[in-house]
C-alpha positions as a Markdown table, in Angstrom:
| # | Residue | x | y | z |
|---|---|---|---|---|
| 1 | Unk | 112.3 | 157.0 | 43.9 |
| 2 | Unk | 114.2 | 159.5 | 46.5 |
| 3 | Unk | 118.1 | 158.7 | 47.2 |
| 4 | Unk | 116.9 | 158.8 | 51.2 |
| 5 | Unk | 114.8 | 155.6 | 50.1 |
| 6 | Unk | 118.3 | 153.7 | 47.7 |
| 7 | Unk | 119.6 | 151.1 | 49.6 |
| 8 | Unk | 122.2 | 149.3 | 47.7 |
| 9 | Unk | 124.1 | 146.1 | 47.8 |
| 10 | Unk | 126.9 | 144.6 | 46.3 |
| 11 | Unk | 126.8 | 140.7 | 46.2 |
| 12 | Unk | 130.4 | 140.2 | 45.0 |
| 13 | Unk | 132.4 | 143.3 | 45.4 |
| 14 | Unk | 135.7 | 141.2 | 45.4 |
| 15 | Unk | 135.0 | 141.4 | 41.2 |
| 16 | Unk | 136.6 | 144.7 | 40.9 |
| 17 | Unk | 139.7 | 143.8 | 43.0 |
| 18 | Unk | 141.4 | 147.2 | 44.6 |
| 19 | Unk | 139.0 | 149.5 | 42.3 |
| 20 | Unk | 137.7 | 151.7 | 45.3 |
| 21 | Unk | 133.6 | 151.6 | 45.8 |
| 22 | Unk | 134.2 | 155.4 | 47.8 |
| 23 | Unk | 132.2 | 157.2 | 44.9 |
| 24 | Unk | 128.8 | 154.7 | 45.3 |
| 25 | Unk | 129.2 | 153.7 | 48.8 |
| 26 | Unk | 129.8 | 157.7 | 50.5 |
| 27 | Unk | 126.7 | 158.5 | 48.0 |
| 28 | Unk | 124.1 | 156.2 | 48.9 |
| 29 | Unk | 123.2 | 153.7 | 52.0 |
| 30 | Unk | 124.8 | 150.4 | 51.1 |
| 31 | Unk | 125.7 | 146.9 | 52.0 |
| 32 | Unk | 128.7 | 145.5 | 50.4 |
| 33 | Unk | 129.6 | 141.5 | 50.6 |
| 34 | Unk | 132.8 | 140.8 | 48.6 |
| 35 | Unk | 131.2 | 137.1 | 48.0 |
| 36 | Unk | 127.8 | 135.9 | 47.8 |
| 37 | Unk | 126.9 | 132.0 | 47.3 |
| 38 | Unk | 123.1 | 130.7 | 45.8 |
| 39 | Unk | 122.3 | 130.1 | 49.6 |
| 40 | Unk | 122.9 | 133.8 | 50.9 |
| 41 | Unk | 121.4 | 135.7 | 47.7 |
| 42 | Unk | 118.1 | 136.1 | 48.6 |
| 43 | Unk | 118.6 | 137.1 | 52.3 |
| 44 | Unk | 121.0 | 139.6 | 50.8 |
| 45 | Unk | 118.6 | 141.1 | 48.3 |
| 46 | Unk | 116.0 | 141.6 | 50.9 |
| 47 | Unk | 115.1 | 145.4 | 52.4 |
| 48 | Unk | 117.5 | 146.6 | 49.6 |
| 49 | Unk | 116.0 | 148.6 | 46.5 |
| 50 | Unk | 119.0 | 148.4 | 44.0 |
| 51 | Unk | 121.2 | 144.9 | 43.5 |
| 52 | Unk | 125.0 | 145.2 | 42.2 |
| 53 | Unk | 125.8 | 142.2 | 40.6 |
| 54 | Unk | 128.8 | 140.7 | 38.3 |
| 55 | Unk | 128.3 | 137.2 | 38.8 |
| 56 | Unk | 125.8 | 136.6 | 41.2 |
| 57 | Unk | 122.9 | 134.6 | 39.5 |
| 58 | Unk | 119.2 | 136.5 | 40.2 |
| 59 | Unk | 116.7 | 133.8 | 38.8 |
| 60 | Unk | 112.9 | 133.6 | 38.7 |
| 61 | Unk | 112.7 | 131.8 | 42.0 |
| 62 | Unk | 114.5 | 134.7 | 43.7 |
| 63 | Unk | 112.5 | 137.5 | 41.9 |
| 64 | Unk | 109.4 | 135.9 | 43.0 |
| 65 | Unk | 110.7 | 135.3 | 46.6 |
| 66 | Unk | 109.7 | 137.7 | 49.5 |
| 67 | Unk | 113.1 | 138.9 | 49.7 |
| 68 | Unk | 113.6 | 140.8 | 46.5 |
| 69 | Unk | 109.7 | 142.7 | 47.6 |
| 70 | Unk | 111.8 | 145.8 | 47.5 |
| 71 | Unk | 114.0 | 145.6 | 44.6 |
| 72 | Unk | 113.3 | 147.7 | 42.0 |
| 73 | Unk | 116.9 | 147.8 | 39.9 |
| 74 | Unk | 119.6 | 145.2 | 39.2 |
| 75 | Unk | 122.6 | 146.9 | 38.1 |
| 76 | Unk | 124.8 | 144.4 | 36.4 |
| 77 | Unk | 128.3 | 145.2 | 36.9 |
| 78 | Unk | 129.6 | 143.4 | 33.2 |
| 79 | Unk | 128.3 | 143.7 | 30.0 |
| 80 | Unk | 126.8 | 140.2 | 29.4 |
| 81 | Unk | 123.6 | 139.5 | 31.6 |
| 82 | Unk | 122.5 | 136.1 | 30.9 |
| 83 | Unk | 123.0 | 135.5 | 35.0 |
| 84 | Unk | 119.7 | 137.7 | 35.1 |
| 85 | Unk | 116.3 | 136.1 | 34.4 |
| 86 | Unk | 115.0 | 139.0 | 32.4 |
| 87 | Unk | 111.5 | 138.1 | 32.0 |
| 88 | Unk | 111.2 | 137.2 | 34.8 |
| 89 | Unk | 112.4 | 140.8 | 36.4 |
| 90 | Unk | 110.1 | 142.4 | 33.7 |
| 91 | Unk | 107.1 | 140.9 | 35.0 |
| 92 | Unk | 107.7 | 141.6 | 38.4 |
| 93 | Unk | 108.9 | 145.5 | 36.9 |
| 94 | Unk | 112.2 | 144.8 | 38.1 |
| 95 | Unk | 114.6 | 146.9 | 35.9 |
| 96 | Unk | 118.1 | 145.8 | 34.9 |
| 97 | Unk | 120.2 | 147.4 | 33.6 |
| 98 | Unk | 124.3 | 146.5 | 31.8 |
| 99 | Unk | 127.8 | 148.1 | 31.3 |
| 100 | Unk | 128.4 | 148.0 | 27.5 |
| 101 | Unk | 131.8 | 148.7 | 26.0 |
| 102 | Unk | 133.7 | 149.2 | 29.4 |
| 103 | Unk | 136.2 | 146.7 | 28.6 |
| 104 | Unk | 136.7 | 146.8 | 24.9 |
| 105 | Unk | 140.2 | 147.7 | 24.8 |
| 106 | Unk | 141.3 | 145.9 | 28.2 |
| 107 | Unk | 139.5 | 142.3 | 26.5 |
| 108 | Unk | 141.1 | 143.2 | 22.9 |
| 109 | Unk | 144.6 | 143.4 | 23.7 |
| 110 | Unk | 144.6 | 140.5 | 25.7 |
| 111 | Unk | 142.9 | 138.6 | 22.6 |
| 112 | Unk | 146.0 | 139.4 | 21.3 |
| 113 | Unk | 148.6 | 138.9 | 23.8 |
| 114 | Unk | 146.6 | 135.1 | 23.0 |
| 115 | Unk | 146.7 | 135.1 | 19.6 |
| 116 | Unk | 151.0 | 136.4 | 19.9 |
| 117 | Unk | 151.2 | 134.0 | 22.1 |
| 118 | Unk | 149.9 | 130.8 | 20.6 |
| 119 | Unk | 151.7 | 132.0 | 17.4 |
| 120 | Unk | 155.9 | 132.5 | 19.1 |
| 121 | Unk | 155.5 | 130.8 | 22.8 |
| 122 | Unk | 157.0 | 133.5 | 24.3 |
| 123 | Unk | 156.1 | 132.6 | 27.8 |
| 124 | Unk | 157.4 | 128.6 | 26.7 |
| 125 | Unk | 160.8 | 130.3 | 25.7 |
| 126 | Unk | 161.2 | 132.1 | 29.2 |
| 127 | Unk | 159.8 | 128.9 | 30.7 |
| 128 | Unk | 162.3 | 126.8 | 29.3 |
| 129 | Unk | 165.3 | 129.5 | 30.5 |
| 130 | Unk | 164.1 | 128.8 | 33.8 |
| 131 | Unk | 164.5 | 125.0 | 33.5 |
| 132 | Unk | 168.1 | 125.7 | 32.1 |
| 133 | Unk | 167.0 | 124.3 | 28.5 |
| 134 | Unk | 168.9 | 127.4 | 27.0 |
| 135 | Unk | 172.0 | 126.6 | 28.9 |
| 136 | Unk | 172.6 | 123.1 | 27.7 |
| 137 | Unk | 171.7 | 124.0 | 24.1 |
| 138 | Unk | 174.2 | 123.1 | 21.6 |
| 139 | Unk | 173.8 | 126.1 | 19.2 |
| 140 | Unk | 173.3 | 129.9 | 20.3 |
| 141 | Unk | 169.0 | 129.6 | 20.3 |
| 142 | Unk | 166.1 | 127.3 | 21.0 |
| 143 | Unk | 163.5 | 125.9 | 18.5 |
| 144 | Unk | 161.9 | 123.9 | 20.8 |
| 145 | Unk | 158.7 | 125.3 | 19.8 |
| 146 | Unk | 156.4 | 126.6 | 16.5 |
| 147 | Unk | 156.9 | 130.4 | 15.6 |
| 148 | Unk | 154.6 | 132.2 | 13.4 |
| 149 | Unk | 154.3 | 135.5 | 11.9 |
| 150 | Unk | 151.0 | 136.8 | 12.5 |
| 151 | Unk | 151.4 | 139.0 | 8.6 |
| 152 | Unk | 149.1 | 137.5 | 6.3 |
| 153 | Unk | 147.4 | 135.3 | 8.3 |
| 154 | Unk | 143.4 | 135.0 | 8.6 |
| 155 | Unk | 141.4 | 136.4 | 12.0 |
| 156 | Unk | 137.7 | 135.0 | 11.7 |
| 157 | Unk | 136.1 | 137.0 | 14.2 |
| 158 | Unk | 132.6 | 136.0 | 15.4 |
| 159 | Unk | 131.0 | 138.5 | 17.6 |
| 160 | Unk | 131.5 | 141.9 | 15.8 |
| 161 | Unk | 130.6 | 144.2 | 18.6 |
| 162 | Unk | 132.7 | 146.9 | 20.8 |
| 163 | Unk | 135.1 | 144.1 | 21.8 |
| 164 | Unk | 135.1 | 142.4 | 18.1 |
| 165 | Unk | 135.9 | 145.8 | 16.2 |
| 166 | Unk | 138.4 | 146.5 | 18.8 |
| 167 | Unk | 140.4 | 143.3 | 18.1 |
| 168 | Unk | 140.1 | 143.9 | 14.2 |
| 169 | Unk | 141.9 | 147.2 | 14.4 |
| 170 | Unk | 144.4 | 145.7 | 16.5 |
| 171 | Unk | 145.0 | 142.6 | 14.5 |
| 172 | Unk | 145.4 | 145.1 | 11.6 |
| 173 | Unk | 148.4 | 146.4 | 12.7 |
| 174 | Unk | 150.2 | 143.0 | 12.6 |
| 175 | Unk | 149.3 | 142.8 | 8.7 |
| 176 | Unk | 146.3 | 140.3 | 9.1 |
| 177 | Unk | 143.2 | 139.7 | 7.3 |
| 178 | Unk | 140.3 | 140.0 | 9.1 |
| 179 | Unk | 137.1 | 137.8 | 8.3 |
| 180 | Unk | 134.0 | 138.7 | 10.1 |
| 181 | Unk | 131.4 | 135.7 | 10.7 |
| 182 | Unk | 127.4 | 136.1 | 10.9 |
| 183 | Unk | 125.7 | 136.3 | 14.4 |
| 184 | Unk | 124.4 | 133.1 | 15.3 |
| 185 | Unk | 120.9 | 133.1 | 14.9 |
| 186 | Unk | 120.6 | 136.3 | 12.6 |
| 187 | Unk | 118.2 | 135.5 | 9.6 |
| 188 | Unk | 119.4 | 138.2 | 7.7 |
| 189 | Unk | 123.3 | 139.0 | 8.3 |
| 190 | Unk | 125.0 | 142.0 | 6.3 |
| 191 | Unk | 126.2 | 140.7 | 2.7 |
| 192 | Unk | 129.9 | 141.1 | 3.8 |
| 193 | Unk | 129.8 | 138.4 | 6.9 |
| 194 | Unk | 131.1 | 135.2 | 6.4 |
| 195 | Unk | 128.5 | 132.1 | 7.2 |
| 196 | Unk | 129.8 | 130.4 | 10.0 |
| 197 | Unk | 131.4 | 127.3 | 8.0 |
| 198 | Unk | 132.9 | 129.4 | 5.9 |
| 199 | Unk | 134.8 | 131.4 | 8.1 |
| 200 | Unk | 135.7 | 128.2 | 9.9 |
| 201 | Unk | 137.1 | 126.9 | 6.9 |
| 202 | Unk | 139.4 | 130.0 | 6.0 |
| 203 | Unk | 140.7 | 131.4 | 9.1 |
| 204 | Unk | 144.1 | 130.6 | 10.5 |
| 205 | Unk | 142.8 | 132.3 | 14.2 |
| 206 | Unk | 139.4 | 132.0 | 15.3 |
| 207 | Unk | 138.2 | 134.2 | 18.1 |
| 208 | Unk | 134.6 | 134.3 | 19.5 |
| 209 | Unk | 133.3 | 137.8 | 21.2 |
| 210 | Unk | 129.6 | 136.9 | 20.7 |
| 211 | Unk | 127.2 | 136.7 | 23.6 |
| 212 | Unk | 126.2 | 133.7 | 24.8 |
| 213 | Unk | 122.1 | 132.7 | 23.9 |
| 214 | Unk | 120.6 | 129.6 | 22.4 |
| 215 | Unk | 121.7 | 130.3 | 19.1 |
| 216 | Unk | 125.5 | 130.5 | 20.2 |
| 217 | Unk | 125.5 | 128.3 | 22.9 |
| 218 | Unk | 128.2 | 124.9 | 22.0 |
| 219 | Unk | 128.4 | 127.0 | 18.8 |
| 220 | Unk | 132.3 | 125.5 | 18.2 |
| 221 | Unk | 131.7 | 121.7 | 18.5 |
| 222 | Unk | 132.5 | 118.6 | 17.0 |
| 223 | Unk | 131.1 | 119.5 | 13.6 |
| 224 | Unk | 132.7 | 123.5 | 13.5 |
| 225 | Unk | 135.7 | 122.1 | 14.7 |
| 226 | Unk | 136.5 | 119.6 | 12.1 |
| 227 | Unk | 135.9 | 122.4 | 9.8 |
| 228 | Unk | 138.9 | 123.9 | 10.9 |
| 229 | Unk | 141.9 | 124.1 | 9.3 |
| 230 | Unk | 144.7 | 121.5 | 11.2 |
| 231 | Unk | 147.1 | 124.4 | 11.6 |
| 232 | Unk | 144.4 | 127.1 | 13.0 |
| 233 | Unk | 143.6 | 128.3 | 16.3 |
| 234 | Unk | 141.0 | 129.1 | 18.3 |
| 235 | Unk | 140.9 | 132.0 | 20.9 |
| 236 | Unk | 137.7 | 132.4 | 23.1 |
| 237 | Unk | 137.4 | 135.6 | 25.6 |
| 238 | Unk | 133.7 | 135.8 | 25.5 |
| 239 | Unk | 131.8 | 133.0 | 27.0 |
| 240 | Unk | 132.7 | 129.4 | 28.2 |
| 241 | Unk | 129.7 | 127.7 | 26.7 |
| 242 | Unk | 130.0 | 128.9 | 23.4 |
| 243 | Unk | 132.4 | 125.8 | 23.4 |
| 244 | Unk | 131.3 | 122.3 | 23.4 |
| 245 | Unk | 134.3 | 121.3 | 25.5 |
| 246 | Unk | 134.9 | 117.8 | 25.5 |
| 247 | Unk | 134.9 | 118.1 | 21.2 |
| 248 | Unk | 137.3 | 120.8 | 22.2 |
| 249 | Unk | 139.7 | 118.4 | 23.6 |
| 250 | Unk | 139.5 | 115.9 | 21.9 |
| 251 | Unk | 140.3 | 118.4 | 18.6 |
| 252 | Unk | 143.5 | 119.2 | 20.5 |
| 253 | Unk | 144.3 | 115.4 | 21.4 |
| 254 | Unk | 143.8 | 114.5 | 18.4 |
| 255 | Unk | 145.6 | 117.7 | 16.9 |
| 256 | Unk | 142.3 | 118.5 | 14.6 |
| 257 | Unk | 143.5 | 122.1 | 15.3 |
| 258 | Unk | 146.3 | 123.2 | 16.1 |
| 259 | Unk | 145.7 | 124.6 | 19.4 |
| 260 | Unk | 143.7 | 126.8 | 21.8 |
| 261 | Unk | 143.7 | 129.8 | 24.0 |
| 262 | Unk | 141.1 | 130.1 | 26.4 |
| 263 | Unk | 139.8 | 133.1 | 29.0 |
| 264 | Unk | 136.7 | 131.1 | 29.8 |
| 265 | Unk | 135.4 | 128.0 | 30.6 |
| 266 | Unk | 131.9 | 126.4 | 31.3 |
| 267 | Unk | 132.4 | 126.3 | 35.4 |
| 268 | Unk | 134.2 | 129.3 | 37.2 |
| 269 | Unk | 136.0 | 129.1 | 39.2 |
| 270 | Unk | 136.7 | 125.9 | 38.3 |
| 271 | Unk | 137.0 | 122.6 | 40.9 |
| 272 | Unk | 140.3 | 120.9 | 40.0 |
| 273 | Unk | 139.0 | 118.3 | 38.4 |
| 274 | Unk | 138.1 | 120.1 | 35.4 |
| 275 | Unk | 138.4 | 118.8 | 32.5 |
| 276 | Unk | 139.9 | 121.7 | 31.0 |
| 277 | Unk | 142.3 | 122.8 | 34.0 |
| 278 | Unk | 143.5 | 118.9 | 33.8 |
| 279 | Unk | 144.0 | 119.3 | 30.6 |
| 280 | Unk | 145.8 | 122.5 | 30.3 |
| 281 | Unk | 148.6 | 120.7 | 32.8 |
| 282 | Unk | 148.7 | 117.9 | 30.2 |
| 283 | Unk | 148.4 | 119.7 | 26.4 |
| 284 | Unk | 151.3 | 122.2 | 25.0 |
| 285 | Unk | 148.5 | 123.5 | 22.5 |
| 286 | Unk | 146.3 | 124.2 | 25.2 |
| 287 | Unk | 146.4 | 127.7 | 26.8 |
| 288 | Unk | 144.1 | 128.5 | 29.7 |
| 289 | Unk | 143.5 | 131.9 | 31.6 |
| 290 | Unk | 141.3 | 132.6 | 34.3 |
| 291 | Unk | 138.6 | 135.1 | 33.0 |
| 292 | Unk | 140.9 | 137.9 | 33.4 |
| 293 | Unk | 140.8 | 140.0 | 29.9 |
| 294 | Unk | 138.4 | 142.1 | 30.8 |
| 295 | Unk | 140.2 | 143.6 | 34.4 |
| 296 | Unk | 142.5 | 145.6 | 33.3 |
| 297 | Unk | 143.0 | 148.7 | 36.2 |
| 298 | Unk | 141.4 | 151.2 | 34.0 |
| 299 | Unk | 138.2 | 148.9 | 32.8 |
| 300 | Unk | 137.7 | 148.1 | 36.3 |
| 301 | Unk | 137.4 | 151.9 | 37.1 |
| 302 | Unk | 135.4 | 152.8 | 33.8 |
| 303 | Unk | 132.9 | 149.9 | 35.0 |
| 304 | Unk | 132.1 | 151.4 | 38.7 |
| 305 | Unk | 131.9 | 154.8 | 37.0 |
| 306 | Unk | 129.1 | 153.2 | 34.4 |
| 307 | Unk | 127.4 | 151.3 | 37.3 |
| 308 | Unk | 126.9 | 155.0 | 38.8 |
| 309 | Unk | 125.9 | 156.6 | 36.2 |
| 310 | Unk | 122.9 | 154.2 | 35.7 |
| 311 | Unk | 121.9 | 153.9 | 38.8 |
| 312 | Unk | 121.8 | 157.5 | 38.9 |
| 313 | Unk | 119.8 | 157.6 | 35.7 |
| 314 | Unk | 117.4 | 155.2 | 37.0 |
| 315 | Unk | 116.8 | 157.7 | 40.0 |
| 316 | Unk | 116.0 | 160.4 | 38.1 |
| 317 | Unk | 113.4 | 157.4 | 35.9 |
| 318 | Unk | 116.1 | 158.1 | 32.4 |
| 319 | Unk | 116.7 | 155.2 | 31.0 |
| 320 | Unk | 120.3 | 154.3 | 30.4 |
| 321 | Unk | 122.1 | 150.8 | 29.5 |
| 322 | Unk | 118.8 | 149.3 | 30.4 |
| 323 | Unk | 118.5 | 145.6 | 29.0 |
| 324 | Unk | 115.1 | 144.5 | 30.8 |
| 325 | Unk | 112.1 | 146.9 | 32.5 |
């Protein structure tokens, strides 16, 4: 396909913040929409030859639909693609393509700004300054709240990838162990991975970086959970539905674990109402953040680069990062 023929759009360009599109959009003919709803996608798709999407869902329905005639590339702008019916774009030979690694480091040291902060509270400490807790104490400190040393303790990681690795050599560095679990759904893990109840059983942090599929999906429920140890945590960065979430709170009501640090949820954003967001306002071993590990300034900019460069591969029919064709 000719560049004069690449007409481009981005469904939710508000995804990469003030990263600046300049080096796609003064290169090709595109469309940009900062936000694009279920109702609007496949009006938006139509006449355009190459989709940018982070989390814009493309399902069968749409593929099939007279307005995605022209597509021929869906460049996801994140590294996890399950918002792409795959299949679905292969039989229609509808490439897609994916952004691996981009945000390794950004997602890794914000697993462990979690995992520091569920073990010493800092941000509890400089809340309870502000509320002039400090100033009425009796002795010169607080100990309002648990402070652990991260040395010697156990990090079960499950999902060993980029991001996984990343977080191992981080966790290092504070003196911890680092247990690595078996990918759900592998028949044939390497010797050195921990089966899942295993790890569950050891660990003193938990943190998930596997993709979500059928295998992983709810993989922390009622019955992984109770596995836990009562004093463990667990951190997830990588998918909200790798956690069955009401057996999630009720582990932390019931103080099965001892608490939680989460970067995703099942719904997001999320209404109010959810469970989870209630519940953060309500539990002190409860930490929620809103699917922001991975946006660092730099990761943002390494992802639009990557999106170029595959795009540009696919004009010149290379493959590169390609996930579905």
């Amino acid at each position: 396909m000719s560049e004069r023929q690449t007409r481009i759009v981005f469904l939710d360009a508000a995804t990469y913040g003030d990263s600046p599109l300049t080096a796609i959009t003064d290169t090709w003919d595109c469309t940009v929409h900062q936000v694009t709803n279920a109702a609007q996608t496949g009006a938006r798709l139509a006449g355009h030859t190459v989709a940018v999407t982070n989390k814009v869902v493309i399902d069968e329905s749409l593929l099939n639909s007279p307005d995605a005639r022209e597509l021929r590339l869906i460049a996801v702008s994140a590294t996890g693609t399950d918002i792409i019916d795959k299949e679905a774009a292969s039989q229609r030979g509808v490439q897609v393509c994916n952004v691996p690694g981009y945000a390794s480091q950004s997602v890794a040291q914000f697993t462990m700004a979690l995992i520091l902060e569920l073990a010493i509270r800092a941000s509890s400490y400089a809340a309870a300054v502000k509320a002039g807790e400090w100033q009425k104490s009796p002795i010169f400190t607080l100990l309002t709240f648990p402070n652990i040393e991260l040395a010697g303790k156990k990090l079960g990681i499950i999902g060993f990838g980029n991001i996984g690795m990343t977080v191992a050599k981080m966790a290092r560095s504070f003196g911890m162990e680092i247990l690595v679990g078996a990918r759900p759904g592998d028949p044939a893990p390497p010797v050195e991975r921990l089966p899942l109840a295993e790890l569950l059983r050891q660990a003193d942090f938990v943190s998930l970086h596997c993709p979500l599929t059928v295998e992983s999906r709810n993989l922390i429920n009622h019955q992984s959970l109770a596995l836990m140890k009562s004093t463990a945590f667990l951190i997830n960065t990588a998918r909200g539905a790798l956690i069955d979430e009401p057996a999630l709170l009720q582990a932390l009501r019931n103080k099965r674990i001892a608490g939680a640090a989460l970067d995703v949820i099942t719904q997001e954003p999320p209404p109010a109402d959810h469970p989870i967001v209630v519940a953060a306002k309500e539990l002190n071993n409860l930490i929620v953040t809103p699917h922001t590990a991975w946006s660092s300034r730099e990761a943002r900019q390494r992802l639009l680069a990557e999106v170029k460069a595959n795009i540009e591969a696919f004009l010149r029919d290379e493959p590169r990062n390609l996930v579905a064709q």
